[in-house]
LUMMI-188156 format. One line per 2 residues: number of its first residue (from 1); their letters; for each residue x, z, y of N, C-alpha, C, O, CB. Coordinates in Angstrom, 2 decimals. Glycine has a CB too. Layout:
N
NUM> A> X Z Y X Z Y X Z Y X Z Y X Z Y  ...
END
This chain:
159
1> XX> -29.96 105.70 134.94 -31.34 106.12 135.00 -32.02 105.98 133.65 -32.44 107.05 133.19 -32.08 105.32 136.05  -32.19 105.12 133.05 -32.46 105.02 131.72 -33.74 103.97 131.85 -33.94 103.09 132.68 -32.74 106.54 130.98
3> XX> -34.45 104.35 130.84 -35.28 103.97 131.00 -36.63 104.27 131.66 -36.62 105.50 131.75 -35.19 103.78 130.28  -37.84 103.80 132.20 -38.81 103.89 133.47 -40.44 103.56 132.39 -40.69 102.54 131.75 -38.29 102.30 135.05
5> XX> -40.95 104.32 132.47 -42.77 104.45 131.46 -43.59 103.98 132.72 -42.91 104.08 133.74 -43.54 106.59 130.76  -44.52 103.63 132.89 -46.04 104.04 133.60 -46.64 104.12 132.62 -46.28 103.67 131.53 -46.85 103.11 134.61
7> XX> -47.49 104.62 132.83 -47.36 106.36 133.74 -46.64 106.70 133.15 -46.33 106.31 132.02 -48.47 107.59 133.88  -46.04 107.80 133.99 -45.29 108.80 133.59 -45.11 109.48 134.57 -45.56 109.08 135.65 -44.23 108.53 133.03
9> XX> -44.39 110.76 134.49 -44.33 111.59 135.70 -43.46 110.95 136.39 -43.86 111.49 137.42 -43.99 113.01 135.57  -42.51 110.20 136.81 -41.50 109.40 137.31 -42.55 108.78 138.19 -42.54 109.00 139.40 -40.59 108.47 136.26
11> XX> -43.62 107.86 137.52 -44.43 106.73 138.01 -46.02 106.99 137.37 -46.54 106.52 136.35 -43.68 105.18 137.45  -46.56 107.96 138.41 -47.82 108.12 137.80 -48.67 107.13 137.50 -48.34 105.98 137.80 -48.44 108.83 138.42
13> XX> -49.38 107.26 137.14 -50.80 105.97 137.27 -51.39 106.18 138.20 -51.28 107.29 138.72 -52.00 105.85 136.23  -52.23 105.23 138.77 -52.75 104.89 139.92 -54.51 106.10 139.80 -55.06 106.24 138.70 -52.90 102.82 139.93
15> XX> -54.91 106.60 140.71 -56.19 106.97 140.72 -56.90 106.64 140.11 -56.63 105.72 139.35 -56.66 106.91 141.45  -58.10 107.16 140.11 -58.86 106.19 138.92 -60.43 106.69 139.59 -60.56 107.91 139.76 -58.48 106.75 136.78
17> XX> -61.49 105.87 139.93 -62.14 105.85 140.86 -63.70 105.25 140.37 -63.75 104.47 139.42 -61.33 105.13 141.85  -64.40 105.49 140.77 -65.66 105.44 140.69 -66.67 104.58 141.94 -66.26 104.42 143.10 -65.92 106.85 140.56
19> XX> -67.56 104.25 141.62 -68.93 103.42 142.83 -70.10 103.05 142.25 -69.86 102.29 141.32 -68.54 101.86 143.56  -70.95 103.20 142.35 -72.19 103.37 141.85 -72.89 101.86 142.87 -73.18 102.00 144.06 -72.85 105.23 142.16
21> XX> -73.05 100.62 142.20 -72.94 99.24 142.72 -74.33 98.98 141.99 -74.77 99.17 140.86 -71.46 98.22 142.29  -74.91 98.31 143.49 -76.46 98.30 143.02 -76.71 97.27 141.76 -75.86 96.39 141.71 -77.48 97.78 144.37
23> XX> -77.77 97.22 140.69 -78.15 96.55 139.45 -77.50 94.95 139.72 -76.68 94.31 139.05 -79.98 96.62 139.20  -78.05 94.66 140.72 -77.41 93.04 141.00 -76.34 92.63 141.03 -76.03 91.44 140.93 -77.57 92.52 142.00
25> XX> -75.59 93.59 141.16 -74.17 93.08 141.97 -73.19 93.37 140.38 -73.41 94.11 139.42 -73.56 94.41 143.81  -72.01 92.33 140.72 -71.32 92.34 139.33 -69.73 92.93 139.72 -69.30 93.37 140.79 -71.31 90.56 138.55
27> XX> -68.99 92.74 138.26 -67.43 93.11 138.83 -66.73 91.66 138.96 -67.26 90.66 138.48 -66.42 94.22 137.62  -65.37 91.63 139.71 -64.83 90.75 139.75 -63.52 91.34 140.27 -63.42 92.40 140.87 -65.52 89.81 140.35
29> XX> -62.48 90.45 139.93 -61.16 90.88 140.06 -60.47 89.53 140.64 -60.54 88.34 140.34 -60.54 91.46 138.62  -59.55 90.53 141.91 -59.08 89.34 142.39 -58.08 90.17 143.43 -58.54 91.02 144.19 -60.31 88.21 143.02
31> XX> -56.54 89.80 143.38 -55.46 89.59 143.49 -55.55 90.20 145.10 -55.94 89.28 145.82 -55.03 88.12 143.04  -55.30 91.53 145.96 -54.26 92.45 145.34 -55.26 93.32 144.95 -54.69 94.07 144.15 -53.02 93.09 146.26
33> XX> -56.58 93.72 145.06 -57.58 94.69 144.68 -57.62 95.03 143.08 -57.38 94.28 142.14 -58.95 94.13 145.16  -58.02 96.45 143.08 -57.57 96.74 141.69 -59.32 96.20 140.92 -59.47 95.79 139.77 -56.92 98.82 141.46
35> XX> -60.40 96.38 141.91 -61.46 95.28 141.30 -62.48 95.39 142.25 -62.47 96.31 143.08 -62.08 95.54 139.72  -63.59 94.31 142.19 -64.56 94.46 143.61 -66.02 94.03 142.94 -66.30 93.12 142.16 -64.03 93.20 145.14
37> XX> -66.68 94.86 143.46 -68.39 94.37 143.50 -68.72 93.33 144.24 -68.13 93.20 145.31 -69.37 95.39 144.07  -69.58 92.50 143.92 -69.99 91.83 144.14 -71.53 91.33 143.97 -72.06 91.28 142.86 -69.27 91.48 143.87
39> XX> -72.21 90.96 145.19 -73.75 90.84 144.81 -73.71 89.37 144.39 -73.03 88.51 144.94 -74.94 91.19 146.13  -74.77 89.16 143.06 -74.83 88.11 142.30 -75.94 87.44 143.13 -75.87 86.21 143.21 -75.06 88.39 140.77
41> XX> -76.76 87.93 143.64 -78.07 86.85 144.16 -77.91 85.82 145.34 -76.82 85.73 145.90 -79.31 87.75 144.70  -78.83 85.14 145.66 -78.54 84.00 146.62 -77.77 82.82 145.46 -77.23 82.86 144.36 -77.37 84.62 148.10
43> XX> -78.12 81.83 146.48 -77.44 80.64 146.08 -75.79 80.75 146.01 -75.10 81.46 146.74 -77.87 79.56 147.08  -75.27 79.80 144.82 -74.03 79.60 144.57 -73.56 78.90 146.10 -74.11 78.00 146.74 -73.86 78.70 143.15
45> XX> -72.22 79.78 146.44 -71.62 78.88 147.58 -71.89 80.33 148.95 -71.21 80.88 149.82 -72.81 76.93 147.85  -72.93 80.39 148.56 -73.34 81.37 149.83 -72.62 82.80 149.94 -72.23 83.54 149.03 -74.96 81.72 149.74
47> XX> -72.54 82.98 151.43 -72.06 84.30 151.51 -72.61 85.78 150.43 -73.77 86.15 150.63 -72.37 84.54 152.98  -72.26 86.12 149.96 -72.22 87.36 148.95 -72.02 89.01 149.14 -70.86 89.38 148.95 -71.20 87.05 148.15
49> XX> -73.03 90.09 149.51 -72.06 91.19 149.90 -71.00 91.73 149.17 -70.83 90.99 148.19 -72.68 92.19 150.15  -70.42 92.40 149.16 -69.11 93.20 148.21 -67.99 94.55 148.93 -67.73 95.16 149.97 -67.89 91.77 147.79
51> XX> -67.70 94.44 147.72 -67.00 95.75 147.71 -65.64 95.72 146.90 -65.48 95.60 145.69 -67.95 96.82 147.08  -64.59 95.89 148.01 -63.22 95.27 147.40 -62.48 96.96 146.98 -62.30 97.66 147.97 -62.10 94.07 148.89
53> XX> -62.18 97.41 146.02 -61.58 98.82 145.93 -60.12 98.33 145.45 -59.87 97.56 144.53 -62.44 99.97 144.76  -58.70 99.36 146.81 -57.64 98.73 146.55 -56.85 99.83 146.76 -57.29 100.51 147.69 -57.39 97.53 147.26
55> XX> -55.52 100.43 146.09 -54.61 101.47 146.59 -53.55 100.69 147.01 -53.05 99.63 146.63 -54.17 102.58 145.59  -53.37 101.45 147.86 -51.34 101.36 148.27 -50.88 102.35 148.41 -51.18 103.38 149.00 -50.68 100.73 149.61
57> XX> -49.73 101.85 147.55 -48.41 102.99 147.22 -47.66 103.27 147.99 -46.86 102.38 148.29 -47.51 102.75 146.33  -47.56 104.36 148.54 -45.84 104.69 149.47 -45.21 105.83 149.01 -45.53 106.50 148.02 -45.91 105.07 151.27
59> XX> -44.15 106.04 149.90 -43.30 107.41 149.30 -44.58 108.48 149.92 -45.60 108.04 150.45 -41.25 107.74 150.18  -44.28 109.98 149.72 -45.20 111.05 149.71 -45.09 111.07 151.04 -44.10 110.74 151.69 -44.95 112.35 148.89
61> XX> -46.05 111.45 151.42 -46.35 111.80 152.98 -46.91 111.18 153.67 -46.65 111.40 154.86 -45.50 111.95 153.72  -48.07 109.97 153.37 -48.80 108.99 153.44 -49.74 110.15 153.84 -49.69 111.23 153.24 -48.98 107.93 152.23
63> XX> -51.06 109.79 155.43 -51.98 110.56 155.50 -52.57 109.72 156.45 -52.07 108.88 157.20 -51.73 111.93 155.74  -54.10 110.21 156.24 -55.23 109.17 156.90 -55.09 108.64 158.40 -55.64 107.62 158.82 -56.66 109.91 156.91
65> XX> -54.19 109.54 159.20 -53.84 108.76 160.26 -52.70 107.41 160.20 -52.42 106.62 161.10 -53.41 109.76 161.14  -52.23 107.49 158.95 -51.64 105.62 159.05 -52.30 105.19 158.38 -52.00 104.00 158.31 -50.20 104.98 158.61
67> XX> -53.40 105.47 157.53 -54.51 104.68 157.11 -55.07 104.46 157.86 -55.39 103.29 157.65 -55.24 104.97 156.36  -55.61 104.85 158.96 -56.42 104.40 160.44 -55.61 103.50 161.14 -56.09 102.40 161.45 -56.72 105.66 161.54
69> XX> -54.26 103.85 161.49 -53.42 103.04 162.18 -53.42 101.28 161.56 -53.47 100.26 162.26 -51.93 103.84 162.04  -53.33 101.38 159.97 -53.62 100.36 159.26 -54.84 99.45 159.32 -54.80 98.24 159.51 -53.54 100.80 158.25
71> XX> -55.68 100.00 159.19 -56.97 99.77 159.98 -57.21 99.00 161.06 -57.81 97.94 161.25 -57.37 100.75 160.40  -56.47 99.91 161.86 -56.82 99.53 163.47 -55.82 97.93 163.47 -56.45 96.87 163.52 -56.06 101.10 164.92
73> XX> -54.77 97.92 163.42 -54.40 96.40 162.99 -54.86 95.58 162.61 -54.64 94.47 163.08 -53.82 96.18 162.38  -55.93 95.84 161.28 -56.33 94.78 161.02 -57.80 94.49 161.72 -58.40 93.48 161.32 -56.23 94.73 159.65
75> XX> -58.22 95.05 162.42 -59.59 95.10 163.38 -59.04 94.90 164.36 -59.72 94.12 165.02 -60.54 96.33 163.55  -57.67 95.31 165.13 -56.97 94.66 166.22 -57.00 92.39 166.34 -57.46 91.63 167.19 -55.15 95.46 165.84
77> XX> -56.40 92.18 165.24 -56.74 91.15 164.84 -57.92 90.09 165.01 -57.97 88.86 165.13 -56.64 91.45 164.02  -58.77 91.02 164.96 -60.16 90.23 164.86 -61.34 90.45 166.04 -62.27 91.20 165.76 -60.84 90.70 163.44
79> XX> -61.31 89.93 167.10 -61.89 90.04 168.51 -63.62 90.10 168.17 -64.41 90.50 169.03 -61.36 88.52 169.59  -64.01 89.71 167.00 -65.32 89.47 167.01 -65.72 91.27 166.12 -66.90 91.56 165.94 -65.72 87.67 166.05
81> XX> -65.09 91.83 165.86 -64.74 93.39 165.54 -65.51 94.07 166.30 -65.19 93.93 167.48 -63.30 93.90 165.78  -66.80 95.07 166.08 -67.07 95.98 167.26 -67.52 97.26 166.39 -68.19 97.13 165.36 -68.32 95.36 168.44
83> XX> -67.12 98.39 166.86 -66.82 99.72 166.41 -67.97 99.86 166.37 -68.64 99.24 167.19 -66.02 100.72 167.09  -68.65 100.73 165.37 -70.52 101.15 164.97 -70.28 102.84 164.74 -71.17 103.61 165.08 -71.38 100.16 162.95
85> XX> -68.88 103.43 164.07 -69.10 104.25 164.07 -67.39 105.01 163.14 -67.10 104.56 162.03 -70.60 104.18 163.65  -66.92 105.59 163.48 -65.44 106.50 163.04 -65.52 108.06 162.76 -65.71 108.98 163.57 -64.29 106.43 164.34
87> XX> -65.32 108.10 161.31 -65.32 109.44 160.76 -65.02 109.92 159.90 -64.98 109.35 158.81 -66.01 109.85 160.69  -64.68 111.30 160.12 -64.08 111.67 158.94 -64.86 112.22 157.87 -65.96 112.21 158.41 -63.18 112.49 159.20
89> XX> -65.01 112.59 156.96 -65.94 113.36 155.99 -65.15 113.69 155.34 -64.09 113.15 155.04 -67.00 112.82 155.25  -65.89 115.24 154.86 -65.30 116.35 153.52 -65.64 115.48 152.38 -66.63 114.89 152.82 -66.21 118.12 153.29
91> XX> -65.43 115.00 151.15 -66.16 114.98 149.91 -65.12 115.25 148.76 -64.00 114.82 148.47 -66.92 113.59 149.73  -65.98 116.14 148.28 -66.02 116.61 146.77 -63.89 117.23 146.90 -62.92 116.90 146.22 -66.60 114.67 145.26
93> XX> -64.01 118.08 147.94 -62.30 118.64 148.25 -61.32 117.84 148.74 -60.14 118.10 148.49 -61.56 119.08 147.04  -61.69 116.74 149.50 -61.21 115.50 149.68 -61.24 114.96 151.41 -62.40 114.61 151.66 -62.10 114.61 148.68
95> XX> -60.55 114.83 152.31 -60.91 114.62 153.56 -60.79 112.61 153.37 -59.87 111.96 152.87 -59.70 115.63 154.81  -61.74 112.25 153.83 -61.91 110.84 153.61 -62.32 109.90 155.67 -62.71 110.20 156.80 -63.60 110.81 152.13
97> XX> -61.97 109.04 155.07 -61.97 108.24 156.83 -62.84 107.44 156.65 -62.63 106.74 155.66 -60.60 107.33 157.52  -64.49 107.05 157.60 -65.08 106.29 157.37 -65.52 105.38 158.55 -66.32 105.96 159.28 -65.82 106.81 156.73
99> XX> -65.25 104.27 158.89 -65.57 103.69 159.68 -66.37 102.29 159.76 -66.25 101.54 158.80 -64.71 103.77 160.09  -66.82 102.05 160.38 -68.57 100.84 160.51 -67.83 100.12 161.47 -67.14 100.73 162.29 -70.59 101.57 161.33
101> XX> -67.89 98.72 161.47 -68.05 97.91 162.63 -68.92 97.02 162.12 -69.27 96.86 160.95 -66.83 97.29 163.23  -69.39 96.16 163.65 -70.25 94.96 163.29 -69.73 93.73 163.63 -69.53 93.61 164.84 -71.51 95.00 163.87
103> XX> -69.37 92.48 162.73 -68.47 91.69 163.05 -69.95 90.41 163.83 -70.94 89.83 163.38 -67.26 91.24 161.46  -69.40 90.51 164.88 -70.16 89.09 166.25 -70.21 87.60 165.07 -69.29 87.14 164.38 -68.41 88.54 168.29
105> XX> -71.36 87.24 165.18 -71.25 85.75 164.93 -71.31 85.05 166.28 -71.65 85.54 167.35 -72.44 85.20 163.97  -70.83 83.57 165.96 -70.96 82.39 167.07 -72.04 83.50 168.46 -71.75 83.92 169.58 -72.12 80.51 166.12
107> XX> -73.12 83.58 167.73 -74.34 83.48 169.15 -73.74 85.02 170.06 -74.22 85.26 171.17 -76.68 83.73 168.41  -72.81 85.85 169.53 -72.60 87.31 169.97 -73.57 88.18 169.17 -73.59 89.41 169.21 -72.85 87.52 171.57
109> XX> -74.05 87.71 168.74 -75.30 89.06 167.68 -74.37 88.95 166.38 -73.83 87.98 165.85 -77.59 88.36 167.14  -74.40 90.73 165.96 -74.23 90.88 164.74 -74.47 90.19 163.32 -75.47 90.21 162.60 -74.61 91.65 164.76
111> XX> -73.32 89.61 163.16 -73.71 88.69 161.63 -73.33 89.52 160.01 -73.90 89.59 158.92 -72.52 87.02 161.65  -72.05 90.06 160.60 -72.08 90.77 159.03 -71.60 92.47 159.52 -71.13 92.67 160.64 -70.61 89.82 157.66
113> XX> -71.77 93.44 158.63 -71.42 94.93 158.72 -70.06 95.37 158.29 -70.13 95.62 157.08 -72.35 95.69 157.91  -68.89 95.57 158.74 -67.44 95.72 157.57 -68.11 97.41 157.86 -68.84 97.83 158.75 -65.08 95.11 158.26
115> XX> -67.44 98.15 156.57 -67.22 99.36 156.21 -66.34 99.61 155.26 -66.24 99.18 154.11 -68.19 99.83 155.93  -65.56 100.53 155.98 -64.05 101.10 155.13 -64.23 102.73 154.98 -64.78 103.40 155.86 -62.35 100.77 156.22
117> XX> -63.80 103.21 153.96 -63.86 104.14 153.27 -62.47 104.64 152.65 -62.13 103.96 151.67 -64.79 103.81 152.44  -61.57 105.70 153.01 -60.14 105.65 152.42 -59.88 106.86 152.39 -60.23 107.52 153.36 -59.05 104.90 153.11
119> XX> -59.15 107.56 151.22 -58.22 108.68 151.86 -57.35 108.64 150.92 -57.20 107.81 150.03 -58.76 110.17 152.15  -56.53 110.03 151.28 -55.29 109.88 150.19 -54.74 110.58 149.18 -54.56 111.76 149.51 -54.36 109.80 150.67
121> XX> -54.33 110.29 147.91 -54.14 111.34 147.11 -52.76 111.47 146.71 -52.02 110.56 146.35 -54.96 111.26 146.03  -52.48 112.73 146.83 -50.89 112.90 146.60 -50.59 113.72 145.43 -50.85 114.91 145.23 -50.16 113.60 147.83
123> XX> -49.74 112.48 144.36 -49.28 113.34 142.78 -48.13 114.06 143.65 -47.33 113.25 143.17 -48.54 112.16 141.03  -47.48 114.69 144.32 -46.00 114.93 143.73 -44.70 113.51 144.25 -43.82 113.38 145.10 -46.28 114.95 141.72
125> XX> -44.99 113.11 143.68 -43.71 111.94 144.01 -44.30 110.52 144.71 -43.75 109.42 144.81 -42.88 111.42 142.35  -45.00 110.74 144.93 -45.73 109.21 145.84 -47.46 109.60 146.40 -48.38 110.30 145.96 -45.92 107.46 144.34
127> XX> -47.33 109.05 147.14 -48.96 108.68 147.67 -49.65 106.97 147.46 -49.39 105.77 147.60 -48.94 108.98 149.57  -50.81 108.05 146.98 -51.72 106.11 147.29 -53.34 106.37 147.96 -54.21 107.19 147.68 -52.17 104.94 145.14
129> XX> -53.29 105.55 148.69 -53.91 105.02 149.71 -55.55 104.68 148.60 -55.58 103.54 148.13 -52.84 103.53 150.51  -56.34 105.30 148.36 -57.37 104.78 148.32 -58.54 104.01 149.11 -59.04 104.67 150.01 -57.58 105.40 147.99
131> XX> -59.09 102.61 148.89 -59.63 102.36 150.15 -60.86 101.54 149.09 -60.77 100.91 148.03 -58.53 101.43 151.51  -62.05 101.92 150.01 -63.36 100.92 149.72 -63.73 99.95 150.99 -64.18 100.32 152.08 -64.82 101.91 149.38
133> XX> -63.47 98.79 150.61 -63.78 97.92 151.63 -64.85 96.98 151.39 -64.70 96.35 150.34 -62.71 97.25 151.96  -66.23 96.63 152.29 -67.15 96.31 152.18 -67.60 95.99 153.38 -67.37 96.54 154.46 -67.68 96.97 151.55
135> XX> -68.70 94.48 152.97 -69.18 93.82 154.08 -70.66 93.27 153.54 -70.79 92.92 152.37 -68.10 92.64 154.60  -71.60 93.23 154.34 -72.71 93.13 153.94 -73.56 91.80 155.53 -73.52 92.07 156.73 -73.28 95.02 153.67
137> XX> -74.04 90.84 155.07 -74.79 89.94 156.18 -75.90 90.91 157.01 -76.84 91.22 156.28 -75.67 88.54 155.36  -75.99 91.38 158.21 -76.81 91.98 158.72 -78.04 91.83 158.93 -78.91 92.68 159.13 -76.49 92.14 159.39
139> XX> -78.15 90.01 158.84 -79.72 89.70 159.12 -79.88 89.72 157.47 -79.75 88.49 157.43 -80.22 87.96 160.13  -79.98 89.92 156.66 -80.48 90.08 155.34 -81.07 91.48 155.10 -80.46 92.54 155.17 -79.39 89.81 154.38
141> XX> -82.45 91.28 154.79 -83.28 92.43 154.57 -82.59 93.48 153.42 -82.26 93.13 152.28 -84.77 91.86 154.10  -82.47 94.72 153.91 -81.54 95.75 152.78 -80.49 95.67 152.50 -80.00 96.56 151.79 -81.80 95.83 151.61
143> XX> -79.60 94.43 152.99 -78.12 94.27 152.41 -77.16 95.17 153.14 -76.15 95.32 152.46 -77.56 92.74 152.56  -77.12 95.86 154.35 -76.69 96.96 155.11 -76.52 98.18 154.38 -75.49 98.84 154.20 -77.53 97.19 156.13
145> XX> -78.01 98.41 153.87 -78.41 99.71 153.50 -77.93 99.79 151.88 -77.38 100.85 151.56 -80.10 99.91 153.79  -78.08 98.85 150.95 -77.21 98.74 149.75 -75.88 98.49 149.86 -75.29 99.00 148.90 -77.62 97.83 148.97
147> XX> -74.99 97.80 150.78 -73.49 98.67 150.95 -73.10 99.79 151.43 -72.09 100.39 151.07 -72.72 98.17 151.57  -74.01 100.21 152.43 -73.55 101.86 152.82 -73.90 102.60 151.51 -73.15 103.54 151.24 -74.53 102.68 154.28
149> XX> -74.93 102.34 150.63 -75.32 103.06 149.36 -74.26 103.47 148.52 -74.05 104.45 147.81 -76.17 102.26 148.55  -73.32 101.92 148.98 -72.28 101.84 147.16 -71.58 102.45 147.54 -71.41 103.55 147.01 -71.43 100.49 146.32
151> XX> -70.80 102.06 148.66 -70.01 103.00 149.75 -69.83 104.38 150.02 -68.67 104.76 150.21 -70.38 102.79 150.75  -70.51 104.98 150.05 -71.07 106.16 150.14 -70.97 107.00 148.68 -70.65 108.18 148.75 -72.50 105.92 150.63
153> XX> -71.18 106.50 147.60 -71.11 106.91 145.89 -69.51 107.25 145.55 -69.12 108.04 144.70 -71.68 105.38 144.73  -68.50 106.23 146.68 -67.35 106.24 145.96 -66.31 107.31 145.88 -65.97 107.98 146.85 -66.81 105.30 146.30
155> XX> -65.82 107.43 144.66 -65.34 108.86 144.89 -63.96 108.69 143.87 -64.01 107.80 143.02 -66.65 110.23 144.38  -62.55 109.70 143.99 -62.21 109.02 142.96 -61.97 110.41 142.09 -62.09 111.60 142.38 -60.97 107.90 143.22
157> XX> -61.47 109.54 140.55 -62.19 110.85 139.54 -60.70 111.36 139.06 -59.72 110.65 138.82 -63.47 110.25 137.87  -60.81 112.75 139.00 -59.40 113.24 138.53 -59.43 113.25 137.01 -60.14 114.15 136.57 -59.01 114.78 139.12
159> X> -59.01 112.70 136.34 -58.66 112.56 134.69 -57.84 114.06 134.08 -57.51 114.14 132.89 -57.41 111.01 134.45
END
C-alpha cells in the first residue's frame, strides 16, 4: 500500500462546519468532540448550556436513518427522556434530522432541553456523521431559546 496522507483522497478530511454561538458562550475541546460551545455565565461549578459538535466515520452508505437509530439508543437509555419534537429539514441542499426532548428532573417537570441536529455527508470513500448536540436548563430565562438559536445556525461548509 505504501504510504497513507490525511487528507487525501484515500482519507479525506473531516467536514468542516460552522455555529453561530451566542456572545457569552466560549469554545472548549474535549475528547471525542471535534469542539463544543459553551455558556460562560453563572457561577463556577454550575450547570452550563452547550453545544458538543462531533462526526463519525463509517464506510459509505451511512444515512440518517442509523443516525436516528443511534439516537434512539442513546435516549432508549435514559427513562427521564421525553420526545418534544422529530424532524427532518431541507438546509442549504442538505436533508438534516432534528429532534427536541425534555429531560424530567427528580420532581417529573422538565429540567433541561437535549437537541440533536445531524446529517450526512458523503466524499466518495467514507461517510461522516455530522451531529450538533445541545442541552440547555429549562427553568432559565432564554437558555432554550439561545440553544435552539445556535442549533439552528449550524451548517457545514464545503471548502
Amino acid at each position: 500500500m505504501g504510504a497513507v496522507s490525511y487528507p487525501s483522497p484515500a482519507v479525506p478530511a473531516l467536514p468542516s462546519v460552522t455555529l453561530d454561538a451566542p456572545e457569552s458562550w466560549s469554545v472548549e475541546f474535549s475528547s471525542p468532540s471535534i469542539f463544543s460551545v459553551v455558556d460562560t455565565t453563572g457561577p463556577e461549578g454550575a450547570y452550563r448550556s452547550n453545544v458538543v459538535v462531533s462526526v463519525t466515520r463509517e464506510a459509505t452508505g451511512m444515512t440518517l436513518d442509523d443516525a436516528a437509530r443511534a439516537i434512539d439508543g442513546y435516549v432508549a437509555q435514559r427513562p427521564a427522556f421525553v420526545a418534544v419534537s422529530d424532524d427532518r429539514v431541507e438546509r442549504a441542499g442538505s436533508t438534516w434530522l432534528r429532534r427536541e426532548y425534555d429531560v424530567l428532573g427528580p420532581s417529573g417537570a422538565p429540567d433541561l432541553r437535549f437537541v440533536v441536529l445531524a446529517t450526512i455527508v458523503e466524499n466518495g470513500v467514507c461517510s461522516d456523521q455530522v451531529r450538533f448536540t445541545g442541552t440547555a436548563r429549562s427553568g432559565t430565562p432564554g437558555a432554550v431559546e439561545l440553544l435552539t438559536a445556535a442549533i439552528d445556525s449550524a451548517k457545514v461548509v464545503q471548502l
